[in-house]
C-alpha angles and dihedrals in degrees: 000000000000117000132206125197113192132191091324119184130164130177132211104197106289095352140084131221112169124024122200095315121186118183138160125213113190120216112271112020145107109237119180116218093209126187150107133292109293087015083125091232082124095048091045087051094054084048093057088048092045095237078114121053112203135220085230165020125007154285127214134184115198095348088303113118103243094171094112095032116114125241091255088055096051095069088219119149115212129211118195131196103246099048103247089208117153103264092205096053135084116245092254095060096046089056084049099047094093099053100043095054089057106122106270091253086061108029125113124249117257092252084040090061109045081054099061090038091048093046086050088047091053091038090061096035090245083109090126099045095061095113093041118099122239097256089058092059124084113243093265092047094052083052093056094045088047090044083057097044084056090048094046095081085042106239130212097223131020118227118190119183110205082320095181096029090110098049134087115266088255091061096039095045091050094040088059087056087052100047090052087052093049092048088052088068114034100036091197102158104260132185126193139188114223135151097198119096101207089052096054089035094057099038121033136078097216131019124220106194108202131193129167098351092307139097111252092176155331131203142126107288089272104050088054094047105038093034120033128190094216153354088277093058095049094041087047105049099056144339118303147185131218130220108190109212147137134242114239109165106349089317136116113207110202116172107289092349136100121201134174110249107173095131096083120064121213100012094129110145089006127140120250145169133222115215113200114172113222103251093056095067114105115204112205133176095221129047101240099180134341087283092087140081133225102225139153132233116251106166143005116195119172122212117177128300082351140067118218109205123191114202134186107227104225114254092023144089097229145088134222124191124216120208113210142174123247101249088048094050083042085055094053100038091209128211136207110246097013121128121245137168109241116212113205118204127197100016105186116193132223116198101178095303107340130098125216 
C-alpha cells in the first residue's frame, strides 16, 4: 500500500503547521518522520489517518483519493505513545477489541478470533501474558501489546506517533530493534513520528527530515546523514561544530581553515559557514601541515564508551568540542589546559543555501 501524500497544508489560527507538503511513502517500507518539537510531522501523521482534516491537497492510497474517507474507511491501524490500552481488559481482550467491535456482517467468528489474537501474541513474544491486565505490564511490554492490537484488523498502513517516546533509553533502545525485526516480517507500509535521531537512523527504511512545517530532506540513513540538503539536516542529525569564514578565490577561509570552494561560482567576499561533526575532529600533539588548528583544552567529560572534549581555537572566542573514543582519549592521555593541534575532517561548506 503505496501512499501519496500531495501539496498538504493545515492551519492552526494563525498558525501554520504544514505548509504545502508533498511525500511519497512506497509500499512497503518503514519511513521516519523525524523532527523537533512543533516541526508538523505529528500533525502530518493524524492527516494521513484521517483523525486531521487539512485546508488543503490530497492524500491517496494506492492511487485512490482518501482525502474525504473517513478514518474507518482508511484500514490504518494507529499506535500512540502512551499506550491507550483498556485498563480494565486483559491483554487478550485489548488485541481483540478491534475485531470484536466489526459490524456483525463482517466480524470474526469467536474461534476465528482467539486464533488471530493468539498468532499476534506469539508474533510479538507476549503469547503467555494473554490472560494478565495493563497495569501489571512494564511499559515495553504494553507497546508491544498496543502495536498488536493495531495489526489485529490488519491495516494497510501502520502508523506510530512518537511509539517508544515514554520508555528508558534501554527499552526503547531494544523495542526499536524489535520493531525493525517485525517489519521485517510483516512489510506492512508504516509510518512513525520520532524526534531522535538515533531512533529514525537504526530503524527505518526512509527518512523524512521536517522543520517548520516543511520538508528539508529525504533520503536512506545514509543519504540524510552523508550527505545532508542544508544546514537544518546536518545540524539535526549529530553534534556539530561551526567555523565562520568568507570565500576569496575558490577558497573558504574559515578561521584558521582553508577549504576548496570551487563549486560555487562567484562567491568571491561572501559569507560562509564550515560544518565539522564532532566526531570528525582529530586532536594531535604535533602540527603535522596547515590543516590543522592550535587550540587548548577546556574540558574532558567522559560518557560511556566516548570523551567529549571542548577546546578554545587560538585566536578566537569559540569553542569546538571533539568526540572521541576511549582508547583514543587513553592514547593521548589529555589534559585540561594543555595546548593541542585539532584536525578537522569533512568540512562541508554552506554559502546562503548552497553547498560546496
Amino acid at each position: 500500500m503505496g501512499i501519496e501524500i500531495e501539496n498538504i497544508s493545515k492551519h492552526f489560527g494563525d498558525f501554520s503547521a504544514l505548509g504545502n507538503v508533498s511525500l511519497t511513502v512506497p509500499s512497503g517500507e518503514l519511513v521516519a518522520l523525524l523532527g523537533p518539537s512543533g516541526c508538523g510531522k505529528t500533525t502530518l501523521l493524524r492527516i494521513i489517518a484521517g483523525l486531521e482534516t487539512a485546508d488543503s491537497g490530497r492524500i491517496l492510497f494506492n492511487g485512490e483519493d482518501t482525502t474525504r474517507s473517513h478514518v474507518r474507511e482508511r484500514k490504518v491501524g494507529f499506535v500512540f505513545q502512551h499506550y491507550a490500552l483498556f485498563r480494565h481488559m486483559t491483554v487478550f481482550d485489548n488485541v481483540a477489541f478491534g475485531l470484536t467491535v466489526r459490524p456483525k456482517s463482517t466480524r470474526p467468528s469467536r474461534e476465528e478470533i482467539r486464533k488471530k489474537v493468539t498468532e499476534l501474541l506469539h508474533l510479538v513474544q507476549l503469547e503467555n501474558m494473554a490472560n494478565r491486565y495493563p497495569s501489571q505490564l512494564s511499559g515495553g511490554q504494553r507497546q508491544r501489546i498496543a502495536l498488536a492490537r493495531a495489526l489485529a484488523v490488519e491495516p494497510q498502513v501502520l502508523l506510530l506517533d512518537e511509539p517508544f517516546g515514554a520508555l528508558d533509553a534501554q527499552v526503547r533502545a531494544e523495542l526499536r530493534r524489535w520493531l525493525r525485526k517485525l517489519h521485517d516480517e510483516i512489510h506492512v507500509t508504516s509510518v512513525f513520528v520520532t524526534h531522535d535521531q538515533e531512533e529514525a537512523l537504526e530503524v527505518a527504511d526512509r527518512i523524512v527530515v521536517m522543520n517548520r512545517g516543511k520538508v528539508e530532506q529525504v533520503g536512506t540513513p545514509d543519504q540524510v546523514y552523508e550527505h545532508p540538503a542544508s544546514p537544518f539536516v546536518l545540524n539535526f542529525l549529530g553534534n556539530v561544530n561551526l567555523f565562520h569564514g568568507r570565500i576569496s578565490q575558490g577558497q573558504a577561509h574559515l578561521g584558521g581553515l582553508q577549504v576548496d570552494s570551487k563549486g560555487y561560482a562567484g562567491a568571491d567576499d561572501t559569507p560562509a559557514v564550515g560544518y565539522v561533526r564532532s566526531h570528525d575532529i582529530e586532536i594531535e600533539r604535533d602540527r603535522q601541515d596547515d590543516s590543522s588548528i592550535k587550540a587548548v583544552v577546556r574540558t574532558i567529560l567522559k560518557l560511556g564508551p566516548f570523551v567529549r572534549i571542548s577546546l578554545a581555537i587560538e585566536g578566537n572566542s569559540e569553542f569546538i568540542e571533539a568526540e572521541l573514543t576511549r582508547d583514543t582519549y587513553k592514547h593521548l592521555n589529555l589534559q585540561q589546559g594543555e595546548q593541542v593541534y585539532v584536525r578537522p575532517r569533512r568540512v562541508r561548506v554552506f554559502v546562503e543555501d548552497f553547498q560546496i
